[in-house]
C-alpha positions as CSV (number, residue, x, y, z in Angstrom):
1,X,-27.0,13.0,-12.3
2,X,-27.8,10.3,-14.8
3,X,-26.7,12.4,-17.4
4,X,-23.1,12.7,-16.0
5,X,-23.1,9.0,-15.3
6,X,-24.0,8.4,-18.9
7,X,-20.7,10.4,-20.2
8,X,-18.2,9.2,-17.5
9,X,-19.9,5.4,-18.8
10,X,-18.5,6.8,-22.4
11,X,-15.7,7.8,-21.2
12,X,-14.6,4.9,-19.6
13,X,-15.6,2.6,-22.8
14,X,-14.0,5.2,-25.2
15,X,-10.6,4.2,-22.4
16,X,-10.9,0.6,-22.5
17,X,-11.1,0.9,-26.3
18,X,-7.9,2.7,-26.3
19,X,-6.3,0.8,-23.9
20,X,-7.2,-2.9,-25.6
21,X,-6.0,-1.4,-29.1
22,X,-2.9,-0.3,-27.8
23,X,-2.4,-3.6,-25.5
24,X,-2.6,-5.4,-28.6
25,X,-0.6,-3.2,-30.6
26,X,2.4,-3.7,-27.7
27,X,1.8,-7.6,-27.7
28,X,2.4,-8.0,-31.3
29,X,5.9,-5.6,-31.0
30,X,6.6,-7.8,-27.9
31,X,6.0,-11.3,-29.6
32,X,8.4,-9.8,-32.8
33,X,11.0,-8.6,-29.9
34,X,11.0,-11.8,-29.0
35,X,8.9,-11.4,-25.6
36,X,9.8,-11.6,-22.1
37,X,10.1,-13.9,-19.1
38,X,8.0,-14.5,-16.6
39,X,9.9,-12.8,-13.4
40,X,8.1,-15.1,-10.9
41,X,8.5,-18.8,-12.6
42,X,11.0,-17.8,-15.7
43,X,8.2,-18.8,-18.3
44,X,8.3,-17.2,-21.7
45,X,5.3,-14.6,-21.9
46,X,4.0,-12.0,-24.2
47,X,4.2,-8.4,-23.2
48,X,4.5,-7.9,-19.7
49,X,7.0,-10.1,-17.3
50,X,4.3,-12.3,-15.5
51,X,2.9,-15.4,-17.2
52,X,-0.8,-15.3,-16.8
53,X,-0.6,-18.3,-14.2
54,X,1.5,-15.9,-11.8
55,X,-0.1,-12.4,-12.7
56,X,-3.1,-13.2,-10.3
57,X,-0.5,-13.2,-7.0
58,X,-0.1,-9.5,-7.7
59,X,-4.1,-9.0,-6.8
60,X,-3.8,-11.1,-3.5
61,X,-3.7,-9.6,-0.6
62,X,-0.1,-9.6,0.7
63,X,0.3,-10.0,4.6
64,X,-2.7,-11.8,6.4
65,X,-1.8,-9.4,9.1
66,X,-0.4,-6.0,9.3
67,X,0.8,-3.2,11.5
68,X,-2.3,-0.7,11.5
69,X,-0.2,2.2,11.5
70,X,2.6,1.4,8.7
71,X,1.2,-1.4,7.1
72,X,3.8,-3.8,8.2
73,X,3.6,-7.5,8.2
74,X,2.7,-8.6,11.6
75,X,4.5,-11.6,13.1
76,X,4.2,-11.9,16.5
77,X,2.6,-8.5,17.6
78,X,-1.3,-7.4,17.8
79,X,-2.6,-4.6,16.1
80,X,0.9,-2.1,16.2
81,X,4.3,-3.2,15.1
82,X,7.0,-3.2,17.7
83,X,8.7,0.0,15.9
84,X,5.4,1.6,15.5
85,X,5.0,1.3,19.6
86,X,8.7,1.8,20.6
87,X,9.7,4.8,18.6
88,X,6.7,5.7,15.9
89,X,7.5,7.7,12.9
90,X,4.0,8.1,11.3
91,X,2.5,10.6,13.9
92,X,0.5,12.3,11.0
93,X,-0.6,9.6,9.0
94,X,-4.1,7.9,9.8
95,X,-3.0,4.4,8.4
96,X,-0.6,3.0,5.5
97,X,-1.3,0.0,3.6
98,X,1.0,-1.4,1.4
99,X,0.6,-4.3,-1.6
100,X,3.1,-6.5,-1.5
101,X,6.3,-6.8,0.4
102,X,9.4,-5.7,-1.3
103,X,11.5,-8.8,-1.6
104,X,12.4,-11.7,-4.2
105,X,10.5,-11.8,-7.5
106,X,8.1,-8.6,-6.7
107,X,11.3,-6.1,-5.8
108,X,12.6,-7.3,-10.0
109,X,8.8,-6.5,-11.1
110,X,9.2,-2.9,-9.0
111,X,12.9,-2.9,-10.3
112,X,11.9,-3.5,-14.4
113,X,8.8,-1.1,-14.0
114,X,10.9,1.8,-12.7
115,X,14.2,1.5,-13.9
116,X,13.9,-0.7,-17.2
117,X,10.8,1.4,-18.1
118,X,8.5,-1.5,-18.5
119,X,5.6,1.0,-18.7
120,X,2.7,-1.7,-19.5
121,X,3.2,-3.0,-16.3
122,X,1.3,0.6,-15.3
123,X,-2.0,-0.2,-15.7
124,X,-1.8,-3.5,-13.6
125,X,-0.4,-1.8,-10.6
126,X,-3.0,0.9,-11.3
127,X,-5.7,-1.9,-11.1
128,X,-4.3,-3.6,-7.7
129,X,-3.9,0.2,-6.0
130,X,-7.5,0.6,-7.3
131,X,-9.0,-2.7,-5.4
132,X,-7.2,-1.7,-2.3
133,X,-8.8,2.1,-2.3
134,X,-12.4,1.2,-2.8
135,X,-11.5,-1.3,0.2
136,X,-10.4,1.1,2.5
137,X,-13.2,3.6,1.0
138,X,-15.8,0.7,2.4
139,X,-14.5,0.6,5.7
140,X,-14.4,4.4,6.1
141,X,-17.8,4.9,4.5
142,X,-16.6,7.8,1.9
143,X,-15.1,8.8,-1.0
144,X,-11.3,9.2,-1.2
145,X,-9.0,11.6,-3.1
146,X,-5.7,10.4,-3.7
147,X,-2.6,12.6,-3.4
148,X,0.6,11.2,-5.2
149,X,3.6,11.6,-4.0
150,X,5.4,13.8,-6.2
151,X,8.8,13.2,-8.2
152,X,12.4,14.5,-8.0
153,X,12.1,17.8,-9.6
154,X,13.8,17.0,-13.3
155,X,13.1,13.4,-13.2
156,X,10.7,13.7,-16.3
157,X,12.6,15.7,-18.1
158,X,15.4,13.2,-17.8
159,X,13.6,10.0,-18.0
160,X,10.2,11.1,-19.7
161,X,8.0,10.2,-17.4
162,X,7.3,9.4,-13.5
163,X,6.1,6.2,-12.6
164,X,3.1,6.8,-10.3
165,X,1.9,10.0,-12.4
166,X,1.3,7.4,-14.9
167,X,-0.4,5.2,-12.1
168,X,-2.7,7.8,-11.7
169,X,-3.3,8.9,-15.1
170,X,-4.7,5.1,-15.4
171,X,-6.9,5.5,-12.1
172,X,-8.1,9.2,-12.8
173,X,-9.2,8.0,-16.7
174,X,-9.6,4.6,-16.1
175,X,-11.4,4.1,-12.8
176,X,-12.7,8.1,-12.2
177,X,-10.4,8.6,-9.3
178,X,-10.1,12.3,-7.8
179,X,-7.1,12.7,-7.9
180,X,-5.3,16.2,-6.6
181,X,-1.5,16.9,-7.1
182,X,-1.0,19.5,-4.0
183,X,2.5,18.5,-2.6
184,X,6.2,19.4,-4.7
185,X,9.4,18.4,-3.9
186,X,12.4,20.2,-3.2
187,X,15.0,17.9,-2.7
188,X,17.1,16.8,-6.2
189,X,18.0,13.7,-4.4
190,X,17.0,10.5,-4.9
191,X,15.4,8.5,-1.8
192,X,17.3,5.4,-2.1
193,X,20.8,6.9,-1.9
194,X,20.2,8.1,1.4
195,X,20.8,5.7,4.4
196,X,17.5,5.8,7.3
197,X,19.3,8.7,9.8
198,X,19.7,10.8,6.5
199,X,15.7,10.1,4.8
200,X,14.7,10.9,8.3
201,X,16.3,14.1,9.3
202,X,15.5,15.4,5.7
203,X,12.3,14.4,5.7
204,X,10.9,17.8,6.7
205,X,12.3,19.7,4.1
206,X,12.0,17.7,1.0
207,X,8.2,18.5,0.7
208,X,5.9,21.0,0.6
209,X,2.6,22.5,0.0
210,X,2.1,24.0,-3.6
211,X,1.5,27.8,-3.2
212,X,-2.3,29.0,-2.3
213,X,-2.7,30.0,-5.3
214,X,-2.2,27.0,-7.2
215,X,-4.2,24.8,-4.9
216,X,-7.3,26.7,-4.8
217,X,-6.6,26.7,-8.8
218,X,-6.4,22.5,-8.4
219,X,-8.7,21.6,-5.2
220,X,-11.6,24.3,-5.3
221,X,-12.7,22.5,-1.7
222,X,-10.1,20.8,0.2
223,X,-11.0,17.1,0.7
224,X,-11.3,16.2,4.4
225,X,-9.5,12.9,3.5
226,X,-7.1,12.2,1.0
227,X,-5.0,8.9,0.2
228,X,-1.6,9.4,-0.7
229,X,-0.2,7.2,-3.5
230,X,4.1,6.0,-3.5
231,X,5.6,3.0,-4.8
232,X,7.5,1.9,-2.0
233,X,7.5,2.3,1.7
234,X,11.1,2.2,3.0
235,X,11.8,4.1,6.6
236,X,8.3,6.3,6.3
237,X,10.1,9.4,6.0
238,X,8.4,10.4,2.9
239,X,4.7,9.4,3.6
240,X,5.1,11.1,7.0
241,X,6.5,14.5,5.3
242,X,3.7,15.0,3.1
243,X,1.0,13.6,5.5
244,X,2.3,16.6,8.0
245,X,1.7,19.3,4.6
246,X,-1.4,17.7,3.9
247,X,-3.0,18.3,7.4
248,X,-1.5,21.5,7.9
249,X,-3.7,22.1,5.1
250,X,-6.6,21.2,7.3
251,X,-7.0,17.8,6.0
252,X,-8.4,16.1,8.5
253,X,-7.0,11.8,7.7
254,X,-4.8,11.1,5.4
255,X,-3.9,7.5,4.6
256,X,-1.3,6.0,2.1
257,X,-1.1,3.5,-0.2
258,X,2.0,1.6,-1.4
259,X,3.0,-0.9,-4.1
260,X,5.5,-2.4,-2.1
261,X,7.0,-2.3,1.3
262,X,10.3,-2.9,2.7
263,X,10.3,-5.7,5.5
């Protein structure tokens, strides 16, 4: 046991190593580009679009009180949302927690990691999803194995690369996070050009389980609960389709995580 603790401690120095040589390397492009600005308060920064006086509001917690079942910022209610009691969506999911609501400043941070490939913002979001799993690994008293949600089927191809693969590329090497890629998707389309009635009757059929075969190849044991990992909660219809694979696998909770969520 020490043993193995001794090489993942290598490990992880021989990755912060890597990563401070290649943050330095991208500040140094970045200052000759000419920098960026500060999304938040518009000041001129270095490499990433968050000054370092507003970086720190992307570690606080987001809502002082949410909806235990979506993760929803609670106004009024106690405990459930009013959608969550009227007409709930999440039967198979356990709990979702999400970041940071998706609105003003924080839906351009989402918006320039995604779309504008601002791919050094990857790490940071890795380090907040990080601090909210060992928090939720506390209060259930185990280890979790996070599940991402997987991509469009091309989108790497086309763009070259997947935004919360890379997430947990940072938390598997950075952090030694399980992590276990057992879902596909079928569906070519993307989420957000499909209106609620549309995400939610397709739901079903947009993911999957990978075939036997490949997930005793991947999982050996299957977990008996897993975390999965998305950047954005919208209508639930995604975290709800793959928490429904994930115990029909015989998973037993499944809780998400999200970057963002939409009010």
């Amino acid at each position: 046991m020490a043993e193995k603790e001794n090489v993942f401690a290598f490990k992880n120095r021989i990755f912060a190593l890597c990563f401070d040589l290649m943050s330095f390397a991208q500040n140094i492009v970045s200052f000759l580009l000419g920098g960026e600005r500060c999304l938040c308060c518009s000041r001129r920064t270095l490499r990433i679009p968050l000054c370092k006086k507003c970086l720190p509001q992307i570690f606080s917690p987001a809502f002082s009180e949410s909806c235990s079942k979506c993760g929803r910022e609670l106004i009024s209610e106690i405990g459930l949302c009013s959608c969550c009691r009227e007409s709930p969506l999440l039967t198979s999911l356990d709990g979702a927690f999400s970041l940071h609501g998706y609105h003003l400043w924080k839906k351009s941070l989402l918006f320039a990691w995604k779309l504008e490939d601002k791919r050094n913002l990857s790490p940071y979001f890795a380090a907040i999803f990080y601090k909210r799993l060992r928090a939720l690994e506390e209060s259930c008293g185990r280890s979790l194995t996070v599940v991402p949600v997987p991509p469009r089927r091309g989108k790497i191809r086309s763009r070259g690369w997947d935004q919360i693969e890379e997430l947990c590329f940072y938390l598997e090497r950075g952090w030694g996070v399980k992590i276990l890629r057992l879902l596909e998707r079928l569906s070519h389309t993307q989420q957000k050009k499909l209106d609620r009635v549309q995400r939610i009757e397709g739901m079903s059929s947009s993911y999957r389980l990978k075939s036997e075969r490949k997930i005793r190849r991947i999982a050996g044991k299957i977990p008996d609960a897993v975390v999965l990992a998305d950047d954005v909660l919208t209508t639930g219809s995604t975290i709800e389709a793959c928490a429904r694979a994930l115990k029909s696998l015989g998973i037993k909770q499944v809780f998400s995580i999200t970057l963002f969520i939409v009010d």
